[in-house]
C-alpha positions in Angstrom: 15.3 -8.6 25.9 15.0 -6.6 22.6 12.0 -5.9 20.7 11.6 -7.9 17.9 12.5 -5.8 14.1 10.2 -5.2 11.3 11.1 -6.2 8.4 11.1 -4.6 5.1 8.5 -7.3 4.2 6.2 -6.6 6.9 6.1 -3.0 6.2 4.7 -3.6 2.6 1.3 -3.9 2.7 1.9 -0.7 4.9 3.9 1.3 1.5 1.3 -0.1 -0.8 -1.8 1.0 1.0 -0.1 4.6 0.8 0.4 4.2 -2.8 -2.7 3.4 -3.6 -4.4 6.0 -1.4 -2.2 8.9 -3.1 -3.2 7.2 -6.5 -7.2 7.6 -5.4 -6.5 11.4 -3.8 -4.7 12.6 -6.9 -8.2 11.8 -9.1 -7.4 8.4 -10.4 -4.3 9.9 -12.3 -0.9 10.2 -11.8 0.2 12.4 -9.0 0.0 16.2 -10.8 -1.8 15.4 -13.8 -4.2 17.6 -14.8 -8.0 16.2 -15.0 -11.7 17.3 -16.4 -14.8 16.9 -14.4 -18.2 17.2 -16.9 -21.3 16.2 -15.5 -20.5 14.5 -12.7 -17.7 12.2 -14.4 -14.0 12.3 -14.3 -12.0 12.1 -17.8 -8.1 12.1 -18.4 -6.6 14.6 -20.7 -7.8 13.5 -24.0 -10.7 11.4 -23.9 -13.5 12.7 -25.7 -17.2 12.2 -25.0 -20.7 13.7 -25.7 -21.8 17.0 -25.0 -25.1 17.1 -22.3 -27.0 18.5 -25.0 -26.7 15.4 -27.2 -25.7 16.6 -29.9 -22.2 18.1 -29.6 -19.1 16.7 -28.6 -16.3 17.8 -26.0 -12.8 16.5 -24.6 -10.6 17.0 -22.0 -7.7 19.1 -23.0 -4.4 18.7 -21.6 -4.2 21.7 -19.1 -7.6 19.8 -17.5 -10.1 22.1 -19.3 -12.9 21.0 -20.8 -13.4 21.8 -24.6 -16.8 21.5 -26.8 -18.1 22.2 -29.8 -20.8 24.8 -30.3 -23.0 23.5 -33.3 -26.5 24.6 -33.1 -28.6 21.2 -32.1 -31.5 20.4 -34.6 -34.6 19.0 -33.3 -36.0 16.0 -35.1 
């Protein structure tokens, strides 16, 4: 008696649990792209958001470095 063979459509939900646990370990991106952390949050090159000090604004630049501007907050 020989052991029974696996198909390839047994093995798939096998593949596509490794895809989407390399997706998750490479910081919701695609494998190698660069990302920015601020403040506890992830952002994709690009994305822009608001400075912690409310009144500036910063984005992710494409190397994965995070960029801000440096205008002097007024207090109302």
């Amino acid at each position: 008696m020989t052991a029974p063979r696996t198909s390839w459509f047994h093995r798939a939900p096998v593949i596509s649990l490794a895809i989407a646990l390399s997706g998750a370990l490479a910081g919701c991106g695609l494998i190698g792209e660069p990302t920015c952390e601020y403040d506890g949050v992830e952002y994709s090159p690009g994305d822009k958001f608001p400075d912690t000090d409310g009144c500036n604004s910063c984005y992710c630049t494409e190397d994965g470095d995070v960029a801000c501007t440096d205008m002097q907050c007024t207090s109302d």
